[in-house]
C-alpha positions as CSV (number, residue, x, y, z in Angstrom):
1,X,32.2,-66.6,3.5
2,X,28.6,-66.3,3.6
3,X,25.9,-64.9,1.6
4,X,23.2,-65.7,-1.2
5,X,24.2,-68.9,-3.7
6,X,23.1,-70.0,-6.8
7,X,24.0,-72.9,-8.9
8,X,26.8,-72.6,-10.7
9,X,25.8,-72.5,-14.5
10,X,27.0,-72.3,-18.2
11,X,26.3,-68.6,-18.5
12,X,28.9,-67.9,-15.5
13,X,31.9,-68.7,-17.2
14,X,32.7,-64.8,-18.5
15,X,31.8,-61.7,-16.8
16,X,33.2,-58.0,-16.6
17,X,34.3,-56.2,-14.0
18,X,35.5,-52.3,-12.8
19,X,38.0,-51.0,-10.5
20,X,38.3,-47.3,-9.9
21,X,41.7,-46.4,-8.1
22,X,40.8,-43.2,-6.1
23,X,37.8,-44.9,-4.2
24,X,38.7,-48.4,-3.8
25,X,35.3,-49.5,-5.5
26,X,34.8,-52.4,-7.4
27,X,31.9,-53.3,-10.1
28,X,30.5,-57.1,-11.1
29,X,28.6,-58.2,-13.7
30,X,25.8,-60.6,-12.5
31,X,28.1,-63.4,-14.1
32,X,31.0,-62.9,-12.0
33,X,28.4,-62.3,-8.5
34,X,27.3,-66.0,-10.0
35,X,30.8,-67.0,-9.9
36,X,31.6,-66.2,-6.9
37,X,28.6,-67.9,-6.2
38,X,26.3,-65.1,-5.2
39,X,22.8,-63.9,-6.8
40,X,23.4,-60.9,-8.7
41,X,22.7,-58.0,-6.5
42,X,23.0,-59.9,-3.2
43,X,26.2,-58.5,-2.2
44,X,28.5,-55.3,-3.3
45,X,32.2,-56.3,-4.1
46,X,34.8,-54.6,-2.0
47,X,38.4,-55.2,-1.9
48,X,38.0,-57.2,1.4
49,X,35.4,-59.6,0.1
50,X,37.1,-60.4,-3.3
51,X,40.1,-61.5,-1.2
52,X,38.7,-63.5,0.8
53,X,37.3,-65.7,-2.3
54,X,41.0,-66.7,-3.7
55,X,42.2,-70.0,-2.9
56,X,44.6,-69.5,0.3
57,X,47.5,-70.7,-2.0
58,X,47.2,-68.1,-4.6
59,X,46.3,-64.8,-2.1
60,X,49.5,-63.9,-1.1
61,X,50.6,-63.2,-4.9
62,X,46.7,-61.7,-5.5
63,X,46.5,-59.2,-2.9
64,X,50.5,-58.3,-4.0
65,X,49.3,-57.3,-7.9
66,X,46.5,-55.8,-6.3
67,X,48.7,-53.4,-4.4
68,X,50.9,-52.7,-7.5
69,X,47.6,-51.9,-9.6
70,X,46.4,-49.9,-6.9
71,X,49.7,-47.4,-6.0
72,X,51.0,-47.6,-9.7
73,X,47.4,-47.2,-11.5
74,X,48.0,-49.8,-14.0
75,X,45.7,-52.7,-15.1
76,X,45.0,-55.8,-13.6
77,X,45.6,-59.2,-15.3
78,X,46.0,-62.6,-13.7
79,X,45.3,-66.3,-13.2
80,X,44.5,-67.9,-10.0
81,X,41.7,-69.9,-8.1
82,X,38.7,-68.8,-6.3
83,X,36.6,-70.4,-3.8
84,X,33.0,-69.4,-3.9
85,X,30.6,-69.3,-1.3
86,X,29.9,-73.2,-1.6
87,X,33.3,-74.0,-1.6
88,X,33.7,-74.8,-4.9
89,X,37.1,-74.2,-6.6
90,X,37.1,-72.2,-9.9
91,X,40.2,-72.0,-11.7
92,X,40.0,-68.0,-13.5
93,X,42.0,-65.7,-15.5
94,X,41.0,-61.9,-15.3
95,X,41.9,-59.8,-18.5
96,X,42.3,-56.3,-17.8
97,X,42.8,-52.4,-19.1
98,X,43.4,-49.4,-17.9
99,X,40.2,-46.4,-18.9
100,X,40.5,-42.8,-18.0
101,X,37.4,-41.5,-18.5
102,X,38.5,-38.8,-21.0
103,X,41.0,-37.6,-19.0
104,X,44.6,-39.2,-20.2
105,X,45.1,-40.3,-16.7
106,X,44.1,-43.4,-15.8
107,X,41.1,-44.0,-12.8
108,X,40.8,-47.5,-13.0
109,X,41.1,-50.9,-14.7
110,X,38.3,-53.1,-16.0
111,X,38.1,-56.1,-18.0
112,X,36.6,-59.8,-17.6
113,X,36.9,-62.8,-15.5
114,X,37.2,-66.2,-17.3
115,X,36.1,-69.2,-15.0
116,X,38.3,-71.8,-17.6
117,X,37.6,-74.6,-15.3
118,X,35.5,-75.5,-18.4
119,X,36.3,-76.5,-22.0
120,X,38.5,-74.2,-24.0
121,X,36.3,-73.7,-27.1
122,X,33.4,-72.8,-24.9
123,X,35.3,-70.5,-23.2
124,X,36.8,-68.5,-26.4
125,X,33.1,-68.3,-27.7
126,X,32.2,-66.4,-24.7
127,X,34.8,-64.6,-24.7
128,X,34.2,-63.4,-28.1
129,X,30.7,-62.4,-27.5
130,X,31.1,-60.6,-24.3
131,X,34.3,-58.5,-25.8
132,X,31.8,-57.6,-28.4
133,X,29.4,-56.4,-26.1
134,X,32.2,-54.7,-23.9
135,X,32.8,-53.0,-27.2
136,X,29.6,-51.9,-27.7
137,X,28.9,-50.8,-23.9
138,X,32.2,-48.8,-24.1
139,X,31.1,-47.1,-27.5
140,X,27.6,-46.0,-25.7
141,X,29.3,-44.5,-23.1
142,X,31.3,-41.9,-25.0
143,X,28.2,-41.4,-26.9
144,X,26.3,-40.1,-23.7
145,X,29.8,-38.7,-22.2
146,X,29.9,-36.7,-25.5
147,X,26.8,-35.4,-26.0
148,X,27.4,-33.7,-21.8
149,X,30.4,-32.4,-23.5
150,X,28.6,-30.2,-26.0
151,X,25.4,-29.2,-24.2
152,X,27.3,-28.1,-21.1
153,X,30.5,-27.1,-22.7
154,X,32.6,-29.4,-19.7
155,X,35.7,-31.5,-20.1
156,X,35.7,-35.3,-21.0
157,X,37.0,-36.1,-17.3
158,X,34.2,-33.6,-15.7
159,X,31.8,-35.4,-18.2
160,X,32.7,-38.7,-17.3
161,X,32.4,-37.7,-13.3
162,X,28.6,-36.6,-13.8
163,X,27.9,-39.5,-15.5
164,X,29.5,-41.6,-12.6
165,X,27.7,-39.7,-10.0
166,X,24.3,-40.3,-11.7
167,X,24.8,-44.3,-11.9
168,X,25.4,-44.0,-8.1
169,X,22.6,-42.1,-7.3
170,X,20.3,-44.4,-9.4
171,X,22.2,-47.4,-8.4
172,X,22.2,-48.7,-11.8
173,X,25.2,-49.7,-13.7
174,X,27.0,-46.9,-15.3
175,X,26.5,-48.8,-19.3
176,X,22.6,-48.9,-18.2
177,X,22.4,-45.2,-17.8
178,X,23.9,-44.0,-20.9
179,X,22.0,-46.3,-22.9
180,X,19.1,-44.6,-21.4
181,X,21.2,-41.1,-21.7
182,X,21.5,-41.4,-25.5
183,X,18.2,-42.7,-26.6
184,X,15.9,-40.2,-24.7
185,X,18.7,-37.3,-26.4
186,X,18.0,-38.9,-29.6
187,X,13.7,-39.6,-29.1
188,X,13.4,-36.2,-27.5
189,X,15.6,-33.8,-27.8
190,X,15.5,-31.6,-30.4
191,X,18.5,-28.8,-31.5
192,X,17.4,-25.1,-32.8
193,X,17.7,-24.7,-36.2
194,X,20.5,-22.0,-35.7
195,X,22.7,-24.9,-33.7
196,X,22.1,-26.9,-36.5
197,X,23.4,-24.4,-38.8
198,X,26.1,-23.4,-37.2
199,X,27.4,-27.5,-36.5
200,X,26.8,-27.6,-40.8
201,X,29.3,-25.0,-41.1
202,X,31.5,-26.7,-38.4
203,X,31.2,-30.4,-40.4
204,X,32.0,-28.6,-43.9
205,X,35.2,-26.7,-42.2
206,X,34.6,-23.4,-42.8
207,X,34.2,-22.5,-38.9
């Protein structure tokens, strides 16, 4: 394994992560890159490379879920060790769901990776907090998929798609761009008074 390191630290213990099922792509947050020992950016995860990290006793039953989340499009949850790039072994359990972007079917799984080689009530603090902020990432994006919804009259699923396209054209994470989606809407763009009208008549029930 080879790549950028950096030392292993306190704020590495939780991260999140993505999975989408059509395209074999995977997502980290800089806390898992850290890890897996890498500086965040350094390196894009792919199926190959997040194989190669799991301790050789553990890969056989790793790369087995993997192929059951992959051809039955369910979530991935486990426990096993990984090996990052300085060979240090990191005992983890990944906590998973399934999202489908709107569209009922699911397109992927995303959840966290817990490094709980450290103390338990560090770990369920963490936990806590970045859950919270997974809440709040999650809420932002079906702010921005919504508001696509209404001004270009498109499903959920096609919503979600454009706003998956954009963070791969920007190469910037897909929470990052509807932050930046729903406060420009909100700073600058204004609705005619008519639309506002007829959403007043929509809210009170009489459309």
């Amino acid at each position: 394994m080879t790549g950028d390191t950096t030392e292993h630290s306190q704020d590495s213990r939780v991260g999140s992560f993505r999975y989408l099922f059509a395209t074999d792509e995977w997502e980290w947050s800089d806390e898992v890159a850290r890890m897996h020992g890498y500086r965040p950016g350094s390196v894009k995860p792919t199926t190959e490379l997040i194989i190669s990290h799991k301790h050789p006793d553990d890969r056989g039953a790793f790369e087995y879920q993997l192929t059951r989340v992959h051809r039955e499009h369910t979530h991935l949850s486990s426990r096993h060790r990984i090996i990052d790039v300085q060979g240090r072994v990191h005992d983890v359990t990944v906590i998973g769901r399934t999202f489908d972007g709107g569209s009922g079917t699911p397109i992927g799984t995303e959840g966290y990776y817990v490094d709980v080689t450290v103390p338990d009530e560090t770990v369920r603090a963490e936990v806590a907090a970045h859950i919270e902020d997974f809440r709040q990432s999650h809420a932002t994006i079906e702010q921005a998929k919504g508001m696509l919804m209404v001004v270009y009259g498109v499903t959920a699923e096609h919503a979600f798609d454009v706003l998956r396209w954009r963070s791969q054209q920007e190469n910037i994470k897909l929470k990052d761009l509807c932050d930046a989606i729903v406060e420009s809407a909100i700073r600058n763009a204004q609705l005619p008074r008519e639309t506002r009208s007829e959403f007043d008549l929509i809210v009170l029930g009489r459309r």
